[in-house]
ROTORFI-644514 format. One line per field, with one value per residue (C-alpha): residue in three letters; z, x, y. Coordinates in nm, 2 decimals. Each point is the difference from the previous one (the first is absolute). Last residue first. Layout:
N
residuo (Ala_...)
w (Z_...)
u (X_...)
v (Y_...)
REM end
This chain:
509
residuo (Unk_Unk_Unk_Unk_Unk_Unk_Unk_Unk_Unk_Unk_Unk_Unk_Unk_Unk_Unk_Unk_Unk_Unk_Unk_Unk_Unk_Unk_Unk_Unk_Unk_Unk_Unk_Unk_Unk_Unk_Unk_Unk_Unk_Unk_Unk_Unk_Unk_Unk_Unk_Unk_Unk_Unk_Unk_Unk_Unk_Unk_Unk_Unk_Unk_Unk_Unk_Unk_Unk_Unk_Unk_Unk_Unk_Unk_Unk_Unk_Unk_Unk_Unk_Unk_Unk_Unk_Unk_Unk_Unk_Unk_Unk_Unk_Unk_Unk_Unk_Unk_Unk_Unk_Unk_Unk_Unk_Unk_Unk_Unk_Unk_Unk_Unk_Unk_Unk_Unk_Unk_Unk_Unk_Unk_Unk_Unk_Unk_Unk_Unk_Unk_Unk_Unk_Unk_Unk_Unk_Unk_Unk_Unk_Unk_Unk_Unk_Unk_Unk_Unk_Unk_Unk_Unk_Unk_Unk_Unk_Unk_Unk_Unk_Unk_Unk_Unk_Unk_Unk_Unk_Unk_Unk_Unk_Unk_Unk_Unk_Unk_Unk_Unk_Unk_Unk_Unk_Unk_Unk_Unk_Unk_Unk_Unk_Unk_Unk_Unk_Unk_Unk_Unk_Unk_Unk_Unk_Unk_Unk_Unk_Unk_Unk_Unk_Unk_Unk_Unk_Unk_Unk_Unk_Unk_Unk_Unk_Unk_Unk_Unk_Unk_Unk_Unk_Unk_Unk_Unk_Unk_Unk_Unk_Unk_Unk_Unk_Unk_Unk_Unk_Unk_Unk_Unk_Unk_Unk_Unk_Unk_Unk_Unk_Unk_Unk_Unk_Unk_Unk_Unk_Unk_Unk_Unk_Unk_Unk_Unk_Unk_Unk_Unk_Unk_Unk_Unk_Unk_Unk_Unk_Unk_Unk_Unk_Unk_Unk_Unk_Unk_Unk_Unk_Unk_Unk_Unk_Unk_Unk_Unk_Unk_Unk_Unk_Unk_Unk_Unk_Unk_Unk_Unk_Unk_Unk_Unk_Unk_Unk_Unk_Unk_Unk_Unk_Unk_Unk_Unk_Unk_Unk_Unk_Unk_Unk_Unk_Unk_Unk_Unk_Unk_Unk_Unk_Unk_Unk_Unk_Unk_Unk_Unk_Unk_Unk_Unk_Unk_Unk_Unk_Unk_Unk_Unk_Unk_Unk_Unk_Unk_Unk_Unk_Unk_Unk_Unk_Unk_Unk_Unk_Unk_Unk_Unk_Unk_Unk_Unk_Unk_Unk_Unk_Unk_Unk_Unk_Unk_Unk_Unk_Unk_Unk_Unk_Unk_Unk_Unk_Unk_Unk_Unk_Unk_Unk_Unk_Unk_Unk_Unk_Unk_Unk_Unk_Unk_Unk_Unk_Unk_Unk_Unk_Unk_Unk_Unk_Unk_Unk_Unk_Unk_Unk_Unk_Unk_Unk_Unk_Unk_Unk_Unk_Unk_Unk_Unk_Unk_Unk_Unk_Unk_Unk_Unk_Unk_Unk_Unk_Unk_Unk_Unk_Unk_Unk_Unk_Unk_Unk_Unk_Unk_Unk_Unk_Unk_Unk_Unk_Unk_Unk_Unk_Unk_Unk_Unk_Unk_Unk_Unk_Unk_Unk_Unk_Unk_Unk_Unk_Unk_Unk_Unk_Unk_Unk_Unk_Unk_Unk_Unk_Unk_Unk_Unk_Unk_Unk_Unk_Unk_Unk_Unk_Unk_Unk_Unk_Unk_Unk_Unk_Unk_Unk_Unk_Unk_Unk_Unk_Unk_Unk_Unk_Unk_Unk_Unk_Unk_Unk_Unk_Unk_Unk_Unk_Unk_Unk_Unk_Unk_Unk_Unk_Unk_Unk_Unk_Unk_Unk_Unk_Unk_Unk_Unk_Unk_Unk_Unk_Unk_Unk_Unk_Unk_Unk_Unk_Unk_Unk_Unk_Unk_Unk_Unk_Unk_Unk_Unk_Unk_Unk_Unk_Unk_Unk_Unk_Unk_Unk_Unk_Unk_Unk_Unk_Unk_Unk_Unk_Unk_Unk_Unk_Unk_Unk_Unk_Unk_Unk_Unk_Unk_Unk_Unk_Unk_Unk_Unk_Unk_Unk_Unk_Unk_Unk_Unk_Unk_Unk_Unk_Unk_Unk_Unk_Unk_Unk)
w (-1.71_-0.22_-0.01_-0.34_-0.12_-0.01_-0.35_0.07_-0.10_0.25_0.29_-0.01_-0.11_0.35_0.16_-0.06_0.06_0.27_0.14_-0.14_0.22_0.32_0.02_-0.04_0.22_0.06_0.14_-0.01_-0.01_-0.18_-0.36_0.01_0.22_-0.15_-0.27_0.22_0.27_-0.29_-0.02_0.32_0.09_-0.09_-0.36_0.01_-0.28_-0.04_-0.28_0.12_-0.23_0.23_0.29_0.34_0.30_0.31_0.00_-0.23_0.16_0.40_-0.02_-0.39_-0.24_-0.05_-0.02_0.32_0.17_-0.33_-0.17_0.25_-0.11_-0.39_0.07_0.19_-0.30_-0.23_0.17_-0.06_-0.36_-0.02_0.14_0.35_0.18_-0.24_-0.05_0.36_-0.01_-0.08_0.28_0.24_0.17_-0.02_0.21_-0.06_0.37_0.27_0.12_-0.23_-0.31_-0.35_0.01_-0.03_-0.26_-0.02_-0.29_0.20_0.27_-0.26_-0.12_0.31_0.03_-0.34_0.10_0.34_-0.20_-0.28_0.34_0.11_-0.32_-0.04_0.35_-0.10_-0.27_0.13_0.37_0.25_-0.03_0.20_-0.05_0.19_-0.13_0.24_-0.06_0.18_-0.07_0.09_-0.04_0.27_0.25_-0.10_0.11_-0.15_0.06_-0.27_-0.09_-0.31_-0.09_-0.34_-0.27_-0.26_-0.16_0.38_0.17_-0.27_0.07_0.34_-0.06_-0.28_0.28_0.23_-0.23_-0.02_0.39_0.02_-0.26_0.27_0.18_-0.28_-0.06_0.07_-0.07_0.24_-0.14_0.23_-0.12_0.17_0.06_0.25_0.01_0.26_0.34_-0.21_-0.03_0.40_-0.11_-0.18_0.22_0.35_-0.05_0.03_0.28_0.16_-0.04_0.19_0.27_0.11_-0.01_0.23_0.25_0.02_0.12_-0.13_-0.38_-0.20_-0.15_-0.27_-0.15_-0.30_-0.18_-0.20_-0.20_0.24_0.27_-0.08_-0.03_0.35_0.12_-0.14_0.14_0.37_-0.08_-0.04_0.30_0.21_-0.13_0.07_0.35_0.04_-0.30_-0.32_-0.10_-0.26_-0.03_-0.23_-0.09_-0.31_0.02_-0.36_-0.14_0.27_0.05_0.18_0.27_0.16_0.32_0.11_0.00_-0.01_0.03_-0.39_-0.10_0.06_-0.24_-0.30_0.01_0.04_-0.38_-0.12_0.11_-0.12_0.22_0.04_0.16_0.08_0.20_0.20_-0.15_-0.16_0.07_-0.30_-0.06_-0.37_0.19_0.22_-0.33_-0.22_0.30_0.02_-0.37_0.03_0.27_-0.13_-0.34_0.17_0.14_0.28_0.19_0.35_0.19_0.28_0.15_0.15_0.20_0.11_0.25_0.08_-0.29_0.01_-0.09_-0.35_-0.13_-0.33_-0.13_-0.07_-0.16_-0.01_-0.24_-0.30_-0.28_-0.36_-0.37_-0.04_0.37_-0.06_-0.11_0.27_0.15_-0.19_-0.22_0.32_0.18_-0.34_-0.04_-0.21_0.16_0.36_0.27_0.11_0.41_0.30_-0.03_-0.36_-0.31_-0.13_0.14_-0.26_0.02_-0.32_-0.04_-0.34_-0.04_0.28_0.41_0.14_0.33_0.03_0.03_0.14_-0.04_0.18_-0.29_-0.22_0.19_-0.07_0.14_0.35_-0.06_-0.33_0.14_0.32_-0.17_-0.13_-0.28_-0.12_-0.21_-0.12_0.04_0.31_0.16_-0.06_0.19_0.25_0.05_-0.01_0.33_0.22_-0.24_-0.24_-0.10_-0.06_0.28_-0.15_0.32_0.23_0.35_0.29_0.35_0.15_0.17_-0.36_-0.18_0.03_-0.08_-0.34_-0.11_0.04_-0.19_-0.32_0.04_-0.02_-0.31_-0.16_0.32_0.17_0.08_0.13_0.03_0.22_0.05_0.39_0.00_-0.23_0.01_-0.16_-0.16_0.06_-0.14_-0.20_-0.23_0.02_-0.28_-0.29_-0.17_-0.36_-0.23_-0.26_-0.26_-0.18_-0.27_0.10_0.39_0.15_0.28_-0.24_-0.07_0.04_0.33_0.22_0.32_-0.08_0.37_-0.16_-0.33_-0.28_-0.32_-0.17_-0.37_-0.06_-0.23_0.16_0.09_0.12_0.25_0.15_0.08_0.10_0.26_0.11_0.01_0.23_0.23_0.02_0.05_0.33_0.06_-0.32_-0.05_-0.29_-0.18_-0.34_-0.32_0.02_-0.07_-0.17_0.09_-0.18_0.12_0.36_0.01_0.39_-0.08_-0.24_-0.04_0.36_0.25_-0.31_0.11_0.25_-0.23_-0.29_0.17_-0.02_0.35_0.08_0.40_0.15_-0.21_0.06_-0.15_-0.26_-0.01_-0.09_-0.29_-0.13_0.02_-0.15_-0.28_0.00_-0.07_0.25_-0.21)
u (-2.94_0.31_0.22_0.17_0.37_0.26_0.18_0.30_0.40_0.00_-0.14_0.24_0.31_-0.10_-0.01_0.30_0.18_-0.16_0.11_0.39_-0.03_-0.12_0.25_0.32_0.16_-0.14_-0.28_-0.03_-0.36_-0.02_-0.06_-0.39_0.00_-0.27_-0.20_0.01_-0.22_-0.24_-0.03_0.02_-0.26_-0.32_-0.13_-0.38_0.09_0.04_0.25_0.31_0.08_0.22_0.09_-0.20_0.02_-0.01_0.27_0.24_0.24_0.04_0.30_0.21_-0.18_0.35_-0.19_-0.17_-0.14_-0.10_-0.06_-0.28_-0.16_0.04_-0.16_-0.29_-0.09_0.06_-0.25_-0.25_0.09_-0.06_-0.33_-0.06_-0.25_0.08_0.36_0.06_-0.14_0.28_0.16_-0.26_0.23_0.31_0.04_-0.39_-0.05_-0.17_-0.17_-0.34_0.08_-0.12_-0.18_-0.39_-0.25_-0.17_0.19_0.31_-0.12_-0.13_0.34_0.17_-0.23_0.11_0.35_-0.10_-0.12_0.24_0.28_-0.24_0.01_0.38_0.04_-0.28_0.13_0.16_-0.13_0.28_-0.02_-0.36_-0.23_-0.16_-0.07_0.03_-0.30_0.17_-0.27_0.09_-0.34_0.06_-0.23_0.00_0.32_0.05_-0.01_-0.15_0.13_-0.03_-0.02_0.14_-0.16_0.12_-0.37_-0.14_0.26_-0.05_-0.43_0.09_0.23_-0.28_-0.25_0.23_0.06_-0.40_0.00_0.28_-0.11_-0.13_0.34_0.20_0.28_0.31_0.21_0.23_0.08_0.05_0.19_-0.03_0.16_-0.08_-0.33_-0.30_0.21_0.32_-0.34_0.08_0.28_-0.20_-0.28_0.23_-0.08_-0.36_-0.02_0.21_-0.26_-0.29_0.26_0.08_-0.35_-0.12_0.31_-0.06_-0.33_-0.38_0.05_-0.33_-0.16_-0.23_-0.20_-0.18_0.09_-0.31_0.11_-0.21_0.18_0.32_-0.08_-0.16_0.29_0.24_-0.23_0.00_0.40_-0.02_-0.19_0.22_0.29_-0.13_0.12_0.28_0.18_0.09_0.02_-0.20_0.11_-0.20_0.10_-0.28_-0.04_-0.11_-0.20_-0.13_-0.05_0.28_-0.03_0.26_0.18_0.25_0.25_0.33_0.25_-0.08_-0.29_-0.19_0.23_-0.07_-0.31_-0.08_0.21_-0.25_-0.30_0.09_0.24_-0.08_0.14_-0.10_0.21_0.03_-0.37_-0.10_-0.32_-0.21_-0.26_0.14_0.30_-0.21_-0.25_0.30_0.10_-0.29_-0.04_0.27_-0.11_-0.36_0.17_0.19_-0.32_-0.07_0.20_0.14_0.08_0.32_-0.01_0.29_-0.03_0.25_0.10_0.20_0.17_0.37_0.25_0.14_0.39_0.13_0.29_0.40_0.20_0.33_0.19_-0.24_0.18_-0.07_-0.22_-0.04_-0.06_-0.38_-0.06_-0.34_0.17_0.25_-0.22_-0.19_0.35_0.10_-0.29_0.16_0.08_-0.10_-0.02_-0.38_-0.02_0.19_0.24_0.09_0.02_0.35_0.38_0.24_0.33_0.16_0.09_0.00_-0.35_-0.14_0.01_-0.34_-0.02_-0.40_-0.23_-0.41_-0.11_-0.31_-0.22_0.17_0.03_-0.41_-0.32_-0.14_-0.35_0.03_0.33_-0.15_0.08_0.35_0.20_0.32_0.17_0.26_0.32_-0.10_-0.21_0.37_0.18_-0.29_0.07_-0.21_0.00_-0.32_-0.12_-0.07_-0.33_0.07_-0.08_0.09_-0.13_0.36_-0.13_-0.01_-0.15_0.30_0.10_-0.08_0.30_0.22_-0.26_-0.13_0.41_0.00_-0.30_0.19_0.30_0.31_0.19_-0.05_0.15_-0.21_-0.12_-0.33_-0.18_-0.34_0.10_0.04_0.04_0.33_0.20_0.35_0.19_-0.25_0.30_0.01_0.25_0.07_-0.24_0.06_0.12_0.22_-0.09_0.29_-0.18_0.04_-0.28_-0.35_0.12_-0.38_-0.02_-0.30_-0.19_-0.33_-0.11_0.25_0.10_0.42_0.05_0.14_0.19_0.22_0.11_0.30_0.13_0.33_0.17_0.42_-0.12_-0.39_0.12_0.25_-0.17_-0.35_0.22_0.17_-0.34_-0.14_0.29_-0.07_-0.33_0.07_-0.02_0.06_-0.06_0.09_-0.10_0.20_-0.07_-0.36_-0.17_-0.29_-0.38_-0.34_-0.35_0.11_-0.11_0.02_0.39_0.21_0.33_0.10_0.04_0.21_0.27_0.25_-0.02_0.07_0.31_0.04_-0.16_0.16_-0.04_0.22_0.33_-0.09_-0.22_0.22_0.29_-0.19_-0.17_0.36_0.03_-0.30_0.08_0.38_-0.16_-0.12_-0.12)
v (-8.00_0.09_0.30_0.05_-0.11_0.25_-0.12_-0.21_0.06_0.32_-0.16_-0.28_0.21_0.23_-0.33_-0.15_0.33_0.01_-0.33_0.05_0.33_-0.24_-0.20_0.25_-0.28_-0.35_-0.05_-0.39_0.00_0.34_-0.10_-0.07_0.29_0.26_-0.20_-0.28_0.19_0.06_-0.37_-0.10_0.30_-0.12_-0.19_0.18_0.22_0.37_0.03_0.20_0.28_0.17_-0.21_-0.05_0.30_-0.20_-0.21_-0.15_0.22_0.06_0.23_-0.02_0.22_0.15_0.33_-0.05_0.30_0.21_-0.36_-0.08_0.31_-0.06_-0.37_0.16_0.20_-0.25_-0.19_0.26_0.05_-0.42_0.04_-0.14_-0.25_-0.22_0.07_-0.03_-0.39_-0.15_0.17_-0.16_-0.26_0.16_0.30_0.16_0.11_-0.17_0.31_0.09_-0.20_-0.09_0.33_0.13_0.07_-0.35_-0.06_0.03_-0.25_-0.25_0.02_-0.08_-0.30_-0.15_0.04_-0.19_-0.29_-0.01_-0.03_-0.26_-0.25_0.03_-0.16_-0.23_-0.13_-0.31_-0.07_0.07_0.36_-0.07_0.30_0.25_0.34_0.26_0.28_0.33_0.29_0.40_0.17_0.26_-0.14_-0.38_-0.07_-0.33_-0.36_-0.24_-0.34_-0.13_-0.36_-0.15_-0.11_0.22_0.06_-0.02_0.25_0.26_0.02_0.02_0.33_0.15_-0.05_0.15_0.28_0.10_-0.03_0.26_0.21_0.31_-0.05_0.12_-0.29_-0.04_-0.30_-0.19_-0.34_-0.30_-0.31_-0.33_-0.37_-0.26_0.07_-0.01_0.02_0.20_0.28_0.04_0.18_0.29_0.05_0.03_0.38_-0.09_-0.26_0.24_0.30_-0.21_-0.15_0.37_0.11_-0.27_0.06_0.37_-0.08_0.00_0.01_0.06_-0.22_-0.01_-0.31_-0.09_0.29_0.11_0.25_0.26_-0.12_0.09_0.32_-0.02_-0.13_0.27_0.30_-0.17_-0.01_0.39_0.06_-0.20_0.20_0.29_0.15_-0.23_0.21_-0.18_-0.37_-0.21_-0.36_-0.24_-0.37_-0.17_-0.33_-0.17_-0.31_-0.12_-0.42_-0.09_0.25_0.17_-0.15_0.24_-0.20_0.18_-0.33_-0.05_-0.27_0.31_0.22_-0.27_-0.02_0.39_0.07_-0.28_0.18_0.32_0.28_0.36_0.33_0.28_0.21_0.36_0.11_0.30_0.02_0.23_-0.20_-0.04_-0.19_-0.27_-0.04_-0.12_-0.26_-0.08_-0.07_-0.24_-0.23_0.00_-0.15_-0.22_-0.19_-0.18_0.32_-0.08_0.40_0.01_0.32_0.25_0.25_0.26_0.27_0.32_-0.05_-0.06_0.30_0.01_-0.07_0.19_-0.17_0.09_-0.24_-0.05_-0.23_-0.01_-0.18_0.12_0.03_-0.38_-0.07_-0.08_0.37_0.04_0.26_0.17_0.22_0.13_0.09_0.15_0.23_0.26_0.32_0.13_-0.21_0.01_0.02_-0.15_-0.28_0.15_-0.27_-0.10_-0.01_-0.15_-0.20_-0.19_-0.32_-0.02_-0.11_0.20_0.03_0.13_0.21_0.05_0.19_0.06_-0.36_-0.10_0.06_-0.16_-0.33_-0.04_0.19_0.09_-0.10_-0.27_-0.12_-0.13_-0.32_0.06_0.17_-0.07_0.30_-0.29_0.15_0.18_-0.31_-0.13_0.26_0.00_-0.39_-0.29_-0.27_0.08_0.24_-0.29_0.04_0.37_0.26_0.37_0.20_0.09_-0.03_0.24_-0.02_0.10_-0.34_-0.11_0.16_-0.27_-0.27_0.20_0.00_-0.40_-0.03_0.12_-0.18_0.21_-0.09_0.34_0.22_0.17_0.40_0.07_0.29_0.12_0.34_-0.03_-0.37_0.07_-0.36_-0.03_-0.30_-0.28_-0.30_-0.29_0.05_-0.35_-0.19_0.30_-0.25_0.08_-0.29_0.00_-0.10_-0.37_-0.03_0.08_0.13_-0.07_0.34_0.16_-0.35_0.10_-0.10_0.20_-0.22_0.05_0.16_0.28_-0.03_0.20_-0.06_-0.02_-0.02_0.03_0.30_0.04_0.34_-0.11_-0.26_0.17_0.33_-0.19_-0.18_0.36_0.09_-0.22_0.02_0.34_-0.03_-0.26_-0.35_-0.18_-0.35_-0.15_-0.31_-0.14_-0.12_-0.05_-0.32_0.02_-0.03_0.02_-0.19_0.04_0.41_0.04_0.10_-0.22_-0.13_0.21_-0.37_-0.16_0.28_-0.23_-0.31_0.14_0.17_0.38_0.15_0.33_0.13_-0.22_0.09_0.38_0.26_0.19_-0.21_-0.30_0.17_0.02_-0.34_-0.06_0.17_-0.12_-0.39_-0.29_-0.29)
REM end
């Protein structure tokens, strides 16, 4: 039922640009996270910072949770509204703001998609580096929240490293300029603190990116592996060489059935255990020499066969068949959830032992996609969520994987983000000082603890146990369905008397 909150949201953006009715916001329940949705209470779409603000203004005064959204393909659940948010949508502010070929800067707007920004700078040989999966369709003010990464990650690095500053509304609406476009801004480094917050800490409204020139050239090389274990240590013996290639990525046998039943067949073999993808780039001069280098390492872990790409055409079908990876998996499964641990890259045959040896106890087939060159693995469990258990059965699966990853000595994610999928697992990876730590920051933006909570960061004393995020998304909203007013104090008061009446209870795994 329409209320004076949304009527005074109304007045902000416009009767066309605030969606209230169940049936008008059921599209923003969930982002590319299905396993957790909710309705939110209302989707707006602002179109400039100042409307932005004014939203963020209204919303925090009268104390109602929001959150904000790009193109809603984050894989951790950072855009899902977890008990009836208003989901502010970034959608329409669309727009490349300023170009600076000379310098090589960018300015854009958070919704603008992250491809689209490399095609308007291409008829001067620039690009903008970070090259998620989803390029064609993410946007730079989501890569923002997220710090995505990409597959020529490992050589040019993630969304960090492309970010010089930023115009970032806060909690309460709120208007601050952070990061320098040229050189170290001096003070704390709130541009690097804001990146990578999953929208908990703000909204970026302008953004301001470093763009490179194109190589002069490039090769790329398609290597089949019988055995994963060659695969992997190639990749190791690629980086101690010293060659620093633009990508490597990998995919196991299963991962290459599904993308050749795709419409990018590329014909693997059914009887290799891994492909590995190899782009180096540089100056014409030595490239060749460099790729000569990479196929002789290859060779000496007995690839079965290298190729190299012979046209533009043969290189472009090559990396679609890998960025097409994940939605070819709906060919083998109608349901999946892919994790997005880090690993060093010297453990990564000894974690995809561990990795196989999880999908035979749960019974369940794991899929293996990853860019190999930096470590950064993305095992999708398949399941069917039609099949009792099995739902439950794949989320203990991918927890069990995370930790594997942490043991191992690296993260329980490289660009997805925690959001709500892996927030039950922040207190493995992290003490409980540590996490403290991070809840004191996100309380220096947000003292209401009202934009994007339940993500993220996961309550004080919180048991680590493989249960996921309804439950500890419960412990945040379980009264906000019908968001009434003052909401969100009668929440935490509820849960500060919960966390005081109970002893802190101790990590287990």
């Amino acid at each position: 039922m329409r209320d004076s909150h949304i009527d005074a949201l109304v007045e902000i953006v416009g009767e066309r640009r605030c969606l209230w009715q169940p049936n008008q916001v059921r599209a923003y329940a969930c982002d590319g996270y299905t396993a957790e949705s909710g309705l939110p209470r209302a989707v707006v779409f602002p179109e400039s910072t100042d409307e932005v603000a004014q939203i963020c203004r209204y919303l925090y005064e009268h104390e109602i949770p929001y959150l904000p959204r790009g193109a809603g393909t984050g894989l951790s659940g950072g855009a899902t509204p977890t008990g009836g948010q208003v989901v502010i949508n970034l959608a329409r502010m669309n727009r490349l703001l300023a170009v600076d070929f000379a310098n090589l800067r960018a300015i854009v707007q958070p919704g603008l998609v992250n491809l689209t920004l490399t095609r308007r700078i291409a008829h001067e040989d620039c690009y903008y580096a970070p090259d998620p999966s989803s390029q064609s369709v993410c946007t730079i003010g989501g890569n923002f929240a997220e710090n995505a990464g990409g597959s020529h990650c490992l050589k040019y690095g993630v969304t960090t490293n492309h970010i010089v500053a930023a115009k970032v509304v806060l909690p309460d609406g709120s208007v601050i300029d952070v990061g320098a476009p040229f050189g170290d801004a001096p003070g704390y480094d709130l541009l690097g603190l804001l990146v990578g917050s999953e929208g908990t800490l703000g909204i970026a409204t302008e953004i301001t990116v470093r763009i490179l020139k194109k190589p002069q050239s490039l090769r790329t090389a398609l290597a089949y592996f019988d055995r994963v274990a060659d695969a992997s240590d190639t990749v190791t013996d690629i980086i101690v060489a010293g060659i620093i290639p633009a990508a490597i990525e990998m995919m196991d046998q299963l991962a290459m059935q599904a993308v050749d039943k795709s419409n990018y067949h590329v014909g693997y073999p059914n009887d290799i255990e891994a492909v590995l993808l190899i782009e180096v780039d540089g100056l014409t001069a030595g490239v060749d020499d460099v790729m000569e280098r990479v196929v002789e390492l290859c060779r000496k872990h007995h690839v079965r066969e290298v190729r190299v790409a012979q046209s533009d055409g043969e290189r472009a079908l090559w990396w679609s068949s890998r960025k097409m990876a994940f939605g070819a998996m709906g060919r083998l499964s109608p349901d999946y959830i892919v994790q997005d641990g880090v690993i060093p890259r010297t453990r990564l045959t000894e974690v995809l032992q561990k990795i196989e040896g999880i999908s035979r106890r749960y019974g369940l087939r794991i899929a293996n996609v990853f860019h190999a060159g930096d470590g950064n693995l993305h095992p999708l469990v398949l399941y069917d969520s039609r099949v009792p258990g099995e739902a439950e059965r794949a989320v203990r699966a991918g927890s069990e994987v995370l930790r594997a990853c942490v043991d191992a000595g690296g993260s329980i994610t490289g660009e997805h983000g925690v959001g709500i999928e892996k927030i039950g697992e922040m207190a493995y990876m992290f003490s409980e000082d540590e996490l403290q730590v991070q809840r004191a920051v996100k309380a220096c933006f947000d003292g209401k603890g009202i934009v994007n909570a339940g993500k993220l960061i996961p309550l004080p004393g919180r048991c680590v146990e493989v249960k996921h995020a309804r439950e500890i998304i419960d412990d945040h909203w379980q009264i906000l369905n019908s968001f009434p007013d003052q909401a969100e104090v009668q929440v935490r008061a509820a849960r500060a008397e919960k966390t005081a009446a109970k002893p802190t209870t101790s990590v287990q795994g």
